[in-house]
FITORLO-829722 format. One record per residue (C-alpha): residue number from 1; residue in one letter; chain; x, y, z. Coordinates in nm, 3 decimals. Layout:
BEGIN
NUM_A_A_X_Y_Z
...
! end
This chain:
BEGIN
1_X_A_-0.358_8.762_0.338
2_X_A_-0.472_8.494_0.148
3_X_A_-0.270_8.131_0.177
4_X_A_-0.170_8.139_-0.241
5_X_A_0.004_8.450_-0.125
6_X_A_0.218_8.320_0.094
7_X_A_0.487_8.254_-0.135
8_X_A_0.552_8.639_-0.174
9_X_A_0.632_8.650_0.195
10_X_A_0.964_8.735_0.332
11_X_A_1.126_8.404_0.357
12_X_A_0.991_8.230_0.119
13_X_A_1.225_8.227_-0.105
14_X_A_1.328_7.927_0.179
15_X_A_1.056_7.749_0.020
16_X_A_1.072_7.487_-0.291
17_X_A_0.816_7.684_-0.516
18_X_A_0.956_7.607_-0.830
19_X_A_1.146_7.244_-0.799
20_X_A_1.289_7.199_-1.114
21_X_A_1.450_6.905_-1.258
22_X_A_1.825_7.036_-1.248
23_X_A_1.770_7.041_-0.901
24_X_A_1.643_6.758_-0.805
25_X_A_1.867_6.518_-0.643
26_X_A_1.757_6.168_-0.788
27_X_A_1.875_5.866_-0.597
28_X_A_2.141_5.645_-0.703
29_X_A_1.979_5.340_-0.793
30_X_A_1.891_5.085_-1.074
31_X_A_1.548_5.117_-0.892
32_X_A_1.482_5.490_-0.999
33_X_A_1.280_5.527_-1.278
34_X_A_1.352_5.874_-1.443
35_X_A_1.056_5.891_-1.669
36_X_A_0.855_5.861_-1.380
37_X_A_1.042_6.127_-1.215
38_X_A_1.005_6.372_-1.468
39_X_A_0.639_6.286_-1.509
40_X_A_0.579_6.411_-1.123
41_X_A_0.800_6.655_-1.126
42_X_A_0.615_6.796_-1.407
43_X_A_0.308_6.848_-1.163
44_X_A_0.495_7.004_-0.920
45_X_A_0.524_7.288_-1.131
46_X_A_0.151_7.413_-1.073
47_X_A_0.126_7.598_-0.793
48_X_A_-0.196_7.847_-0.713
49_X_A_-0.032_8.129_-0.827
50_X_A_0.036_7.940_-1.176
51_X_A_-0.240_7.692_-1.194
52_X_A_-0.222_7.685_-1.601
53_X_A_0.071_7.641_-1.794
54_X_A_0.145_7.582_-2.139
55_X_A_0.420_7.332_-2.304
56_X_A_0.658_7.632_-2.349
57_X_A_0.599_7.747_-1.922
58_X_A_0.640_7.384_-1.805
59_X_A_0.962_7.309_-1.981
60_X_A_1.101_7.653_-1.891
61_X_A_1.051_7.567_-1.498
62_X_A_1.105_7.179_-1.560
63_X_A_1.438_7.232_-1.746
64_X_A_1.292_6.947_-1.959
65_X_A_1.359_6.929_-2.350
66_X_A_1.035_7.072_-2.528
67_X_A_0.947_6.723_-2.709
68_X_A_0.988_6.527_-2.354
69_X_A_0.737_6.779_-2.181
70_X_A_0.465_6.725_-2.464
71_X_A_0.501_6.370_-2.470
72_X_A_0.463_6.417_-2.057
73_X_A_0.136_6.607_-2.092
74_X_A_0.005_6.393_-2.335
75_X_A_0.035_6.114_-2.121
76_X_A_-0.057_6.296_-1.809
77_X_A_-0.392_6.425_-1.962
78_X_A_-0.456_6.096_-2.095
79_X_A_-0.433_5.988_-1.741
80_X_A_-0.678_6.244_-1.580
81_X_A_-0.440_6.445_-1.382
82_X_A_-0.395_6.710_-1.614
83_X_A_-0.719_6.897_-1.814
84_X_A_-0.599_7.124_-2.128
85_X_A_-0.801_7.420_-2.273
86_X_A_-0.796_7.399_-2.649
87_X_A_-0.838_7.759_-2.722
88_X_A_-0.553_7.892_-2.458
89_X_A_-0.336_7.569_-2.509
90_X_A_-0.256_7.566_-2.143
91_X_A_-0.305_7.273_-1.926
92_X_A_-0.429_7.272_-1.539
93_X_A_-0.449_7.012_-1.282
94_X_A_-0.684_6.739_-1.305
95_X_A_-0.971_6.553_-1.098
96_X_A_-0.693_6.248_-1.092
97_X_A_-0.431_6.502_-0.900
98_X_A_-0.733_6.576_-0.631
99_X_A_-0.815_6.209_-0.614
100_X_A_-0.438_6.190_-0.475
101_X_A_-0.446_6.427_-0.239
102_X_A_-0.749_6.379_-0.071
103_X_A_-0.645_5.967_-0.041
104_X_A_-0.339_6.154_0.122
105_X_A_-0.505_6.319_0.413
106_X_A_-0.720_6.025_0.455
107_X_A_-0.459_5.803_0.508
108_X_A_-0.315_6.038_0.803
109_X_A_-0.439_5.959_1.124
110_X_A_-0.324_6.207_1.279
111_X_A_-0.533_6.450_1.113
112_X_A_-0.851_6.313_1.313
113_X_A_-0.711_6.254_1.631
114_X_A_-0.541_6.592_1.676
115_X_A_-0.833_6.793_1.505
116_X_A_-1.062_6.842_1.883
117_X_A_-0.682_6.891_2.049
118_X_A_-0.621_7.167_1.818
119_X_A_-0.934_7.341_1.818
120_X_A_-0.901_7.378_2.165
121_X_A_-0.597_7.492_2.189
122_X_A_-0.729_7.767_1.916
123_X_A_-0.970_7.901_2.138
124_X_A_-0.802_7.917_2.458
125_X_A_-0.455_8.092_2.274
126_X_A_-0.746_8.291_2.010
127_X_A_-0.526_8.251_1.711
128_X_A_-0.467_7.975_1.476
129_X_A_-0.314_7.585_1.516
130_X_A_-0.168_7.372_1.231
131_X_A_-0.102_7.063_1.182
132_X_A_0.194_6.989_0.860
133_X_A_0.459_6.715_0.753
134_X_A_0.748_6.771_0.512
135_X_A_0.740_6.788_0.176
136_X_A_1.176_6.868_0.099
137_X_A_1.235_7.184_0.189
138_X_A_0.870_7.271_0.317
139_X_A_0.632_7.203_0.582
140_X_A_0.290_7.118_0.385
141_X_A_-0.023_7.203_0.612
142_X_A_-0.260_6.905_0.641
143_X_A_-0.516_7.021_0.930
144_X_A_-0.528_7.354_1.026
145_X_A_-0.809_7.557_1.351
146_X_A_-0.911_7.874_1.392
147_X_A_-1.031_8.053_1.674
148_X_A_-1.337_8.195_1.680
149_X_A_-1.239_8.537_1.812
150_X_A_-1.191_8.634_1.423
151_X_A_-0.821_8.745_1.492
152_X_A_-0.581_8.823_1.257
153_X_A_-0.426_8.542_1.048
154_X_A_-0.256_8.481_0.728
155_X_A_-0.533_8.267_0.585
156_X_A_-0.302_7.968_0.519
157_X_A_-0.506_7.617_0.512
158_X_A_-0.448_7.270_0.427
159_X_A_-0.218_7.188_0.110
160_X_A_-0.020_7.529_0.187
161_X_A_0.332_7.581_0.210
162_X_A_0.515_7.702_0.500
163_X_A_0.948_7.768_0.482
164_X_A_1.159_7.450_0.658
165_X_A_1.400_7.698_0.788
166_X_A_1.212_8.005_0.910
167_X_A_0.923_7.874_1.059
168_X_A_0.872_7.748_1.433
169_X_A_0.693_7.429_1.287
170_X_A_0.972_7.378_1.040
171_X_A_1.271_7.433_1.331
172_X_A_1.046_7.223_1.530
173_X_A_1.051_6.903_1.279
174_X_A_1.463_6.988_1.255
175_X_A_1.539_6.963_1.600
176_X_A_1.272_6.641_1.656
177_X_A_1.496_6.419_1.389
178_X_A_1.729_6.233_1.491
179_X_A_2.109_6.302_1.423
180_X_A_2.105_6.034_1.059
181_X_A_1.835_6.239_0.918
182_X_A_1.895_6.573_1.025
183_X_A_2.237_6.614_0.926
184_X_A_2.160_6.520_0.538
185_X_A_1.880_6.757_0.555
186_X_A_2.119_7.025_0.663
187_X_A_2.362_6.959_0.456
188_X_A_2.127_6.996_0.139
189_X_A_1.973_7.333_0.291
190_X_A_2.360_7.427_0.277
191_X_A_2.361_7.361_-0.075
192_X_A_2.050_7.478_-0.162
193_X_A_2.046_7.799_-0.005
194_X_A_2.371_7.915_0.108
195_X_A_2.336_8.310_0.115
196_X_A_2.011_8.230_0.321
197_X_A_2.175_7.965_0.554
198_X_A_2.429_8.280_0.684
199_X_A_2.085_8.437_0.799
200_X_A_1.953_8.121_0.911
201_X_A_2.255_7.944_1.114
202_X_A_2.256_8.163_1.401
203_X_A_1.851_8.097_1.400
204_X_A_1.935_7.736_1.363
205_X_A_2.156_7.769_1.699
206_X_A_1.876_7.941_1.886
207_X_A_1.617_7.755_1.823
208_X_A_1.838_7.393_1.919
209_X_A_1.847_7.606_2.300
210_X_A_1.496_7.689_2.268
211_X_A_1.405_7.335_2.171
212_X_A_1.643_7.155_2.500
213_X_A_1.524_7.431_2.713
214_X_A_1.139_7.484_2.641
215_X_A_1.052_7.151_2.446
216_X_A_0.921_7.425_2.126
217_X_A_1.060_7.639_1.897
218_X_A_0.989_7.982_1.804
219_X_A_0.964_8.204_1.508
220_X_A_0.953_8.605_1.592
221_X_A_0.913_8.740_1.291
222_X_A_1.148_8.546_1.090
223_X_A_0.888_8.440_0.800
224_X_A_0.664_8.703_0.809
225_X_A_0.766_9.016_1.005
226_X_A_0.417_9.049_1.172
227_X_A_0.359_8.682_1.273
228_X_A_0.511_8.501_1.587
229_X_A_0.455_8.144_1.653
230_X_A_0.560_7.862_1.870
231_X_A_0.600_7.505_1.758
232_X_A_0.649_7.153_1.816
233_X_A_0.710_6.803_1.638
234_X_A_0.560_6.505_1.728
235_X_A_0.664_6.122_1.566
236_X_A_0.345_5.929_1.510
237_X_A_0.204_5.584_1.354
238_X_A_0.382_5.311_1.225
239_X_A_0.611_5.434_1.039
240_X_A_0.708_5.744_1.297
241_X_A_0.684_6.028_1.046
242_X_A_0.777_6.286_1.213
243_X_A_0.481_6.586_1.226
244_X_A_0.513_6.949_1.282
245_X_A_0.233_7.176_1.479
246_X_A_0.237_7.571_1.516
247_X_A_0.047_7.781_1.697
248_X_A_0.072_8.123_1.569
249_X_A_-0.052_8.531_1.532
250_X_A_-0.044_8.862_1.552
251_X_A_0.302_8.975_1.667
252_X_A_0.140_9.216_1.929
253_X_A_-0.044_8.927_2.102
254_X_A_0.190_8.658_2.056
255_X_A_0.529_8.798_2.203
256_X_A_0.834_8.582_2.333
257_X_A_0.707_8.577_2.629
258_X_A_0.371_8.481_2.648
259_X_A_0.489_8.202_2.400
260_X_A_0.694_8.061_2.609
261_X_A_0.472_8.095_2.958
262_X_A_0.090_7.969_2.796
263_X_A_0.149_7.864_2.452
264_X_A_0.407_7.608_2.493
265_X_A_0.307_7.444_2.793
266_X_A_0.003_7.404_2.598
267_X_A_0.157_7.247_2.293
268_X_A_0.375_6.993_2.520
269_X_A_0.083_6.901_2.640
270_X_A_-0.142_6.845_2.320
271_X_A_0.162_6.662_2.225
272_X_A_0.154_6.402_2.484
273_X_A_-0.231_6.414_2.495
274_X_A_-0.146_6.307_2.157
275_X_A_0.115_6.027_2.234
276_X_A_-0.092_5.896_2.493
277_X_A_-0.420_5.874_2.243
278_X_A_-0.215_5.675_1.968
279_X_A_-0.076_5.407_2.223
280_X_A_-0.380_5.327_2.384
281_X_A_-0.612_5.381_2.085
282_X_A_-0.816_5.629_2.263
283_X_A_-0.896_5.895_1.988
284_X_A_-1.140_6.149_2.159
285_X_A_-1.153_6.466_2.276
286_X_A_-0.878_6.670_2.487
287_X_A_-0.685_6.510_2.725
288_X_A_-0.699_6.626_3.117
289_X_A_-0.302_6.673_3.129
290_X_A_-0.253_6.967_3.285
291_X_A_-0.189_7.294_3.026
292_X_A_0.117_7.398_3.250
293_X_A_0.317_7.086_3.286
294_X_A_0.701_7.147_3.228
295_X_A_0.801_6.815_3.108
296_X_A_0.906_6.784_2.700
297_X_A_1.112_6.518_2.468
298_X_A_1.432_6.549_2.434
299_X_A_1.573_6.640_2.094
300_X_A_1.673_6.345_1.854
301_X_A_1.454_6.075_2.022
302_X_A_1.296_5.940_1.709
303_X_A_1.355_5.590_1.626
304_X_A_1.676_5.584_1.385
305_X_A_1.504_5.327_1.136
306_X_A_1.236_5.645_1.091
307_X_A_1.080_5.689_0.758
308_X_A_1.216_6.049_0.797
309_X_A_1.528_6.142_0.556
310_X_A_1.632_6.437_0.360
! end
């Protein structure tokens, strides 16, 4: 299955596809322009299921007036990051949006020192590794490896979206933030999804165990009923954004077990491999740490002044 069909996944309703404006919760400050807001939030609305919209589509998932989502598309066309077809009268994203995103995955680090780290770990597990960050209530992939067995995956890749909740990366990135950030983020889930969080809060008390027991969490089945995965969060650069990894497959290969015996040994070790690679600059290939060390972070150790928040 192809990554733009991930959305129809069980579980995904546990992911933001459609943020709309009466749902977005705009800070409370002088600071905030609104116009702005709208303006992006208006671009959020394309997705690859949906990549043209007219007027009329935009300000039905928006929840903006009409007049204020013409006079958005106006300007945003005028500005290169949207492209309109005259004879459909719909409007797609633009080379300026593209220009955005790939300065975004330049500017992550990350991305090049993990890439060798992954694909290794790709080929000895033979299924897939990825690399994301949040993006609210979704982990947005920004490196992703293969194996080159040619086993089963979903076919997600980078600028895909993965559920916060039901996903071992997502759990992962939950469990890795400290107690100031996570709570917030919580909280909001709460609000935001509350007949999924009765589903989810007994999964949210697993995976904490999981986490303070194996240094991962897990996801057996709970996003896609055919996919388990194990995965692990990592605070890196500067600013200690906090970064998810998964490695994930097949149910039949991947079960509980053999997660927890070879895969996550594996990923506590990329992890510090990782670590070790940022502090001392050193941004090569695969570290020697042994694949079956024990050792792992402790939840919450993240920096409280981290750029992380809900």
């Amino acid at each position: 299955m192809h990554g733009r069909d991930a959305g129809r996944l069980p579980g995904a309703t546990l992911t933001e596809t459609v943020p709309t404006m009466p749902g977005f919760e705009a800070p409370e400050s002088r600071q905030f322009v609104t116009a702005l807001a709208r303006g992006l939030e208006l671009l959020r609305c394309f997705r690859p299921d949906s990549a043209e919209l007219t007027n009329q589509l935009l300000a039905r998932r928006s929840g903006l007036p009409r007049p204020t989502v013409s006079r958005l598309t106006y300007t945003l066309r005028s500005l290169g990051y949207l492209d309109y077809d005259e004879q459909t009268g719909k409007y797609r994203l633009g080379p300026g949006v593209l220009a955005l995103g790939y300065a975004t995955l330049a500017g992550v680090e990350l991305r090049d020192v993990a890439r060798p780290h992954m694909q290794r770990l790709a080929e000895e597990t033979g299924v897939a590794v990825s690399l994301g960050r949040r993006d609210r209530y979704s982990m947005v992939y920004l490196e992703h490896a293969r194996s080159g067995r040619g086993v089963l995956t979903l076919g997600l890749s980078v600028g895909d979206r993965i559920p916060l909740m039901t996903t071992s990366m997502g759990r992962a990135y939950l469990n890795a933030l400290p107690a100031d950030a996570r709570e917030p983020l919580l909280e909001s889930l709460r609000r935001r999804f509350p007949n999924e969080w009765t589903l989810f809060e007994p999964q949210w008390e697993a995976s904490q165990r999981d986490y303070a027991e194996h240094g991962c969490c897990f996801a057996l089945g709970d996003w896609h009923e055919d996919i388990h995965a194990a995965g692990i969060a990592l605070p890196f650069g500067p600013g200690q954004h906090v970064y998810g990894f998964n490695c994930g497959g097949p149910a039949f290969r991947l079960t509980r077990r053999y997660l927890i015996d070879e895969v996550a040994p594996r990923l506590r070790a990329m992890a510090r491999a990782l670590t070790e690679a940022h502090v001392t600059g050193d941004a090569g290939g695969p570290s020697a740490v042994p694949a079956n060390a024990r050792t792992h972070t402790p939840r919450g150790t993240i920096p409280t002044g981290s750029a992380e928040s809900a």
